[in-house]
C-alpha positions in Angstrom: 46.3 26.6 114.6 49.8 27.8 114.2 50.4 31.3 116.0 51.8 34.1 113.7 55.5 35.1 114.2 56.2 38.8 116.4 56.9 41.3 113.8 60.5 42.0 113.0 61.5 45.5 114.1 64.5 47.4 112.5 68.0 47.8 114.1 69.5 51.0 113.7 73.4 50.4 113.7 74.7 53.4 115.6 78.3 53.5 113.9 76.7 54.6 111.0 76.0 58.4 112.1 79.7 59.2 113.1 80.6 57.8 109.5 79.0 60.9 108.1 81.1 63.2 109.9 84.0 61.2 109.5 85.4 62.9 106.4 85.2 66.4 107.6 87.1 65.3 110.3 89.9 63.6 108.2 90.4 66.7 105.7 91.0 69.2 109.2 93.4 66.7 110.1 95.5 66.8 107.0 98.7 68.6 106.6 99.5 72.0 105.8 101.6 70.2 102.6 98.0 68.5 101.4 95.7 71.5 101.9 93.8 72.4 98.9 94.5 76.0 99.9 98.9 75.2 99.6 98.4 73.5 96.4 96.3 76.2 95.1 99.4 78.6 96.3 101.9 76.9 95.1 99.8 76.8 91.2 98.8 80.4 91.2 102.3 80.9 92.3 104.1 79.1 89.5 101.7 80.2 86.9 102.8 84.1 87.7 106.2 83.1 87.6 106.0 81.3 84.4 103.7 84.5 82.6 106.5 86.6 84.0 109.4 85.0 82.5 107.3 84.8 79.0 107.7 88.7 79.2 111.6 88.6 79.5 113.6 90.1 76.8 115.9 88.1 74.4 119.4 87.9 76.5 121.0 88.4 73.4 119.7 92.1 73.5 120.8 92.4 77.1 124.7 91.5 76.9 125.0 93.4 72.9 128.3 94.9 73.4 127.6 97.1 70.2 125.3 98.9 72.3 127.4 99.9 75.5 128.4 103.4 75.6 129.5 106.1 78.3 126.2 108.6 79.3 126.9 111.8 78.8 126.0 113.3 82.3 124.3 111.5 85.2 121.1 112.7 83.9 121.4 110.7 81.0 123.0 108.1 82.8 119.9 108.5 85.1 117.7 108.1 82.0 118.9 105.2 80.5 118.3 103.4 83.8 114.7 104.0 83.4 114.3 103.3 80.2 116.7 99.8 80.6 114.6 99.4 83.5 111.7 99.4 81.7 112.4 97.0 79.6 114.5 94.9 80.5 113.0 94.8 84.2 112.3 90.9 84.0 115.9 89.9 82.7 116.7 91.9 85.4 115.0 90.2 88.0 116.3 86.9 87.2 120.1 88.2 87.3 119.4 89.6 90.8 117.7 86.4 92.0 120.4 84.4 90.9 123.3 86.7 92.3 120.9 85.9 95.9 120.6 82.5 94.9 124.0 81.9 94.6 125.0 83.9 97.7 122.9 81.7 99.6 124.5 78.2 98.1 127.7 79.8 98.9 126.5 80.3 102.5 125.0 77.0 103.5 123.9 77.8 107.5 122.2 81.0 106.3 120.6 79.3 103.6 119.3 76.7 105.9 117.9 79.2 108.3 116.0 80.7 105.4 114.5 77.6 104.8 113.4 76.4 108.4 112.0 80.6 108.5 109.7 80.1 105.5 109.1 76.4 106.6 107.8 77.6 109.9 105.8 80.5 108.5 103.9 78.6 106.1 103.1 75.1 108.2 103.0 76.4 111.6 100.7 79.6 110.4 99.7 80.5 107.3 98.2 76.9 105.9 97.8 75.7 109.4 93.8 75.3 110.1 92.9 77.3 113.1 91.0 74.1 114.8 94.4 72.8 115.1 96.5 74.2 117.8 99.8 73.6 118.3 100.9 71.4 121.4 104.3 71.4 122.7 105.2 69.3 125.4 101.9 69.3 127.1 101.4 73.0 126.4 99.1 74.4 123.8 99.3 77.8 121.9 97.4 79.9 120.6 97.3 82.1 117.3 98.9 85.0 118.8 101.4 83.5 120.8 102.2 81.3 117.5 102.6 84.7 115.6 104.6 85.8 118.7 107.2 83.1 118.7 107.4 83.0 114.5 108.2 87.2 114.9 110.9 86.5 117.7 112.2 83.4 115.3 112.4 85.9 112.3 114.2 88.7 113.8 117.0 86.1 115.6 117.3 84.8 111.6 117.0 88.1 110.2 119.6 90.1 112.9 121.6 87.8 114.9 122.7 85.1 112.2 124.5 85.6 108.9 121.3 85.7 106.8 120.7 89.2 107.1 123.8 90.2 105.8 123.9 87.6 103.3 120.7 88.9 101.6 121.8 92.5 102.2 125.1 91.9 100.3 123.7 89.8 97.9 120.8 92.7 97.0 123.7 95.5 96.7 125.8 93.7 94.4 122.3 93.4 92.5 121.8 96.6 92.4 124.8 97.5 91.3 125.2 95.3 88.5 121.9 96.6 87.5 122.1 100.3 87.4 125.6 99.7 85.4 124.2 97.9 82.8 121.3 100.0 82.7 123.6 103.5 82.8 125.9 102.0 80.2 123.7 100.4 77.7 122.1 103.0 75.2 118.5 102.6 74.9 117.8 103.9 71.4 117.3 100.2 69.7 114.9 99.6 72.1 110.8 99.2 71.2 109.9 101.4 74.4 106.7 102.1 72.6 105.2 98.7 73.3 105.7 98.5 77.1 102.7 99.1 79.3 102.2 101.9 81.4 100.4 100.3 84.6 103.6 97.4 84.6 106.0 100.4 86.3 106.7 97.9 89.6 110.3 95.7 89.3 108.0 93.4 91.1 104.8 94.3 89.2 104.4 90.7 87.4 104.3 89.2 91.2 101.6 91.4 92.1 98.6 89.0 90.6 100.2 86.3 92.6 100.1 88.3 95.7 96.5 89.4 95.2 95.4 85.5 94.2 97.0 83.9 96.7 95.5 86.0 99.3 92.4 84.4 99.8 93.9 80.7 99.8 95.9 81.9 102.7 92.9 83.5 104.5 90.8 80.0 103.1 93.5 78.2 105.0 93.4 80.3 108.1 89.2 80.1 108.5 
């Protein structure tokens, strides 16, 4: 009589349990650029800026000749700024980001120290996970020394290169362009009636992206 074969028992295959944990590991290895937290950023960021240049005023209304006139004191002068201000504060932003703009083109080193500043501020801390330090030459640092080194970095840019005085400049002129437009164009043809009362801020359209973007960043530094 024929003897019945041993049971077969099951093999377990031991590379299957670090497969589970494999993914995790591969999205805290990705870069800052592929972070779902950046590329929410960068959306919220481009939505605001989009709404806010929906809310600019025709440019036609902006450069009417017809309508520039000398204020009769530097009260009214004062008051037509507001009112200018007011409304045409988003045409206004874009002239004085493209007289920085342009300053910056004309200034190439400064605009390249600008860049490698905001380059090292978002990668090497803001969107950078905090499970991966940063190792230089055998040596590894910390959050706070990382947020040590990127303050020293932005003062050197800020006060010992060109960019300082670049953005300075560029801001003044601005200004100045601004407030003469605004002092010399009369306001009475414009609908003030339908502005808002809580937009007051120049920068008040920029505010939502601020307060959005806020918890990708923190998201990205959990």
């Amino acid at each position: 009589m024929a003897s019945a074969s041993p049971p077969t028992l099951p093999i377990s295959n031991p590379q299957t349990v670090p497969s589970a944990a494999a993914p995790s590991s591969l999205e805290s290895q990705q870069p800052p650029l592929a972070t779902p937290a950046f590329r929410a950023f960068i959306n919220r960021i481009s939505e605001t800026v989009s709404n806010g240049l929906s809310q600019r005023r025709p440019w036609s209304e902006l450069a009417d000749r017809s309508a520039l006139s000398k204020p009769d004191s530097i009260s009214d002068a004062a008051l037509r700024i507001r009112k200018n201000y007011s409304y045409f504060k988003v045409n206004y932003l874009a002239v004085a980001t493209a007289i920085v703009g342009f300053s910056l083109v004309t200034h190439p080193f400064s605009l390249a120290f600008l860049l490698c500043l905001l380059a090292s501020w978002l990668f090497l801390y803001l969107f950078r996970p905090s499970d991966q330090p940063i190792v230089v030459l055998g040596r590894t640092f910390s959050d706070r020394e990382t947020l040590g080194c990127l303050i020293l970095f932005s003062i050197f840019v800020v006060f010992l290169t060109d960019v300082g005085s670049v953005l300075v400049s560029a801001v003044m002129v601005g200004v100045a362009l601004i407030c003469a437009h605004g002092a010399f164009r009369a306001p009475e043809d414009l609908f003030l009636d339908e502005q808002e009362p809580a937009a007051t801020g120049f920068l008040s359209f920029l505010g939502g992206a601020a307060s959005s973007a806020a918890p990708a960043v923190i998201a990205a530094r959990g």
